[in-house]
N, C-alpha and C positions, 0 to 999 in steps of 0.2 A: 497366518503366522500366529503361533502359540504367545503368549506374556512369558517373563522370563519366571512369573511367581507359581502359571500354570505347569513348568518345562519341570523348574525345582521340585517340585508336589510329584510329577509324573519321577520324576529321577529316585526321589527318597523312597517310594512305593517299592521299586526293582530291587531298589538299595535294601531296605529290609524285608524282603522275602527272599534273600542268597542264602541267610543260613541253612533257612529250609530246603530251599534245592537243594545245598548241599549234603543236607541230609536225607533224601529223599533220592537224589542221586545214586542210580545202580540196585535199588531197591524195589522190590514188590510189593504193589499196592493194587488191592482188591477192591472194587466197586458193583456193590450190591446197585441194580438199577432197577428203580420197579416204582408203581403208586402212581400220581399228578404227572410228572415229568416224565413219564413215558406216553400219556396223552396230549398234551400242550405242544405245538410244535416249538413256537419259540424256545421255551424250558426245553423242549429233548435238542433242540440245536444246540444251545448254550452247554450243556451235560458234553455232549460229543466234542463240542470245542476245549472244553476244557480236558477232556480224555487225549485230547491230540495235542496240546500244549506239554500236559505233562507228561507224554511220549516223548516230544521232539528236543525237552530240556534232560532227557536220559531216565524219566519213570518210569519202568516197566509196568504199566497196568495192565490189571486183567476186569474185562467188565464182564459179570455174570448178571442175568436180566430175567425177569419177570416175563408177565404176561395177562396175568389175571383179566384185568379187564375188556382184551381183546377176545379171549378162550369166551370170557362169561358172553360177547356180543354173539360170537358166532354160535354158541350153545344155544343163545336164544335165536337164531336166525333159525337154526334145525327142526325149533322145537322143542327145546330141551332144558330145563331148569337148572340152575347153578345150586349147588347144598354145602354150607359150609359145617364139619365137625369142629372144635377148638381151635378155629383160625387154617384149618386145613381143607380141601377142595375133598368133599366124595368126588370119588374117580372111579364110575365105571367102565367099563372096557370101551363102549362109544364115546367116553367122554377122554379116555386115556387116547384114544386113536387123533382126537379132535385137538389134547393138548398137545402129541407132537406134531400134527401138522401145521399149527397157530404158534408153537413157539421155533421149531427148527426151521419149519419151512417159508414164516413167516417175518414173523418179528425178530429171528436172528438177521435175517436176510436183508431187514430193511434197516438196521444198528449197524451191519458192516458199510451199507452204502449210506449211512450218512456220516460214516467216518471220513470214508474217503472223500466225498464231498468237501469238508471240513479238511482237508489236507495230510489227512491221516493213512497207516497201514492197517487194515483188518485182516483178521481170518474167522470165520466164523465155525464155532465147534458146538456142536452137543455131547452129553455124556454116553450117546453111543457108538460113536465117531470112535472108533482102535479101541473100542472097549475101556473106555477113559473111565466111566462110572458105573462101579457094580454096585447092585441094589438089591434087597429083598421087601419084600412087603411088610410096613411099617406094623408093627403091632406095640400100640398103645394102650391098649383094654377099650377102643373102639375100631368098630370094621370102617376103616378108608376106602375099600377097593384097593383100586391098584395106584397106590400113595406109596412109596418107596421109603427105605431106610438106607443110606450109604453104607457098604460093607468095605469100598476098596476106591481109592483112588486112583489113578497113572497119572502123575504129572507132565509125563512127558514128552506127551504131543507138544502141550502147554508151553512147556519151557524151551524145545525148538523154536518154536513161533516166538516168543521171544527173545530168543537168541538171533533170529534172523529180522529183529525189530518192526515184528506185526504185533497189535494192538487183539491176543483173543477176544473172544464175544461168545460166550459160553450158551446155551439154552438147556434147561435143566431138565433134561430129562434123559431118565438110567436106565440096563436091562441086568435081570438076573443072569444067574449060568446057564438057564433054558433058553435065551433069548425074549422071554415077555418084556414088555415096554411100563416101564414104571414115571408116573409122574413125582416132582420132587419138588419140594417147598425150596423158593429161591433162596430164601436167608438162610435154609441148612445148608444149601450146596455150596452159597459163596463161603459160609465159616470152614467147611471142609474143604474146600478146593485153599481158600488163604491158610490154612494150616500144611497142606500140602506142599505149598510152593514155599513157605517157611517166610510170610509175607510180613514184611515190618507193620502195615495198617490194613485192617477192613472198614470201609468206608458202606454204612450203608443209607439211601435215602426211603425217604418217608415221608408222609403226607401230613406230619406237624412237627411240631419247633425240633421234639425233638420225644423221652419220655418225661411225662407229665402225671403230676399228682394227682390233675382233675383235667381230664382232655376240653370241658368246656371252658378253661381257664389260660387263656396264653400266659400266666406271668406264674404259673404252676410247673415250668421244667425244671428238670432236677439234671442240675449242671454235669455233674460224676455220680456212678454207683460203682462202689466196690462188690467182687465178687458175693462176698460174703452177706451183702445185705440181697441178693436176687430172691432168696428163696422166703422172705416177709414181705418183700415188695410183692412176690408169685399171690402169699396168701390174705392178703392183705384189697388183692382183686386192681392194685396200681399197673403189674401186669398182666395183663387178660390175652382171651380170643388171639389175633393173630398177632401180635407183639410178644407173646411167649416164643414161639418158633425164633423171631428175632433175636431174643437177648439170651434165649439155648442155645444158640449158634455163639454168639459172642462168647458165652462163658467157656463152651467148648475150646475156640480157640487161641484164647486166652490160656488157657490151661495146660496147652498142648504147644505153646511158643510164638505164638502173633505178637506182635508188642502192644500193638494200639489195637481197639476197639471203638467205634464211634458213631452213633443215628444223628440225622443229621436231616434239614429241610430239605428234601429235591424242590420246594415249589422255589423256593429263592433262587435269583441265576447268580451261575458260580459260585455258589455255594461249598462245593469241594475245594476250590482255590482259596476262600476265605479261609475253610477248616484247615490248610494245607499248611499256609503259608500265615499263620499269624499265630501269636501268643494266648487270646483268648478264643482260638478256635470259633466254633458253634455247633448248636445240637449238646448231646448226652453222653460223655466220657467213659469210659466201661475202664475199667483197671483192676489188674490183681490187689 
């Protein structure tokens, strides 16, 4: 049996995270899943639990998921070298084959069951599923392969599935009009799929506090960036390599009607609950 100073402490907790449900209630929110916590089991149970929590209190979430470092094990089981351009995977055609089988076949596969496990409803989707995500190939003024560019999204697989209160599990990968299979960087697809669904937050985690002035300095995050400052933080080398695709994404859609923005620790558990349901959040605030 609980003390009554333990019961009060548990009561007050519920009692100030209502506004937020309330606010959070009937709304779309987007979860970028990728980094630490999709290798840790604990941390990816903890992530899953907390996606089915705020299912069952009426958040529509959508998780959109990585892969990376299961794509890179099995690359190297093949044989075959991982090459990173500007935070982006070359992707050539054996290696585009390997990233839809490792992320649709695989690691969507194993996100829907541990939702359910966790007491949740999954459906798991990729973006070539009814043609959800068209893509062409990404030209940056360097050759990706077959690295994709979003041209078009269909919401509305997406938003059946939750209208019939399943939990999507997106795996990011698109085809053009010809049908080729294109890979797609997660944190673009999650900024365009949460613009898409016209999502009050995109929530994405990461493998530190948050964005940092000096990555080997934890007491270096930079609590909020307004738009306006990304493009001297871009030059400036604060955001580099793969953290640009990131905070492109955000700025995107931001710009295009998301409300919130926010990178955020996956290695911390409930970490999303923390950011959700409290006044000083955690992680890196994105704002217009």
């Amino acid at each position: 049996m609980q003390d009554g100073l333990s019961t009060n402490l548990q009561a007050q907790v519920l009692i100030s995270a209502l506004p937020y449900i309330q606010k959070y209630t009937g709304k779309v929110v987007v979860v970028k899943y990728g980094g630490n916590a999709m290798i840790n089991p604990e941390l990816k149970r903890a992530v899953m639990s907390d996606i089915v929590l705020l299912s069952l209190i009426g958040v529509r979430v959508v998780l959109v998921h990585g892969g990376g470092p299961e794509i890179t094990e099995t690359l190297k089981a093949l044989g075959k070298e991982s090459r990173f351009i500007g935070g982006l995977r070359y992707t050539d055609k054996d290696t585009a084959n390997v990233v839809q089988m490792v992320l649709s076949g695989k690691t969507n596969k194993d996100l829907v069951s541990l939702i359910g496990q966790c007491g949740g409803k999954a459906l798991g989707f990729c973006g070539i599923d009814g043609g959800m995500i068209k893509c062409r190939k990404l030209d940056n003024g360097a050759d990706l392969g077959f690295v994709g560019e979003i041209v078009d999204i269909d919401p509305q697989p997406l938003a059946n599935a939750i209208y019939n209160k399943y939990i999507p599990v997106i795996a990011t990968v698109g085809t053009d009009e010809n049908g080729q299979v294109y890979n797609i960087n997660a944190d673009t697809a999650a900024a365009e799929i949460a613009t898409a669904l016209g999502a009050e937050n995109l929530i994405t985690l990461t493998d530190i506090r948050g964005l940092m002035r000096d990555v080997n300095d934890d007491t270096s995050m930079i609590p909020s960036v307004r738009l306006s400052e990304v493009d001297g933080l871009i030059r400036k080398g604060v955001i580099s390599g793969g953290m640009i695709p990131k905070v492109l994404g955000f700025v995107k859609a931001l710009e295009n009607g998301v409300k919130k923005a926010v990178m955020i620790d996956g290695r911390i558990e409930h970490s999303i609950l923390i950011e959700m349901f409290s006044d000083e959040g955690i992680g890196t605030l994105f704002t217009k």
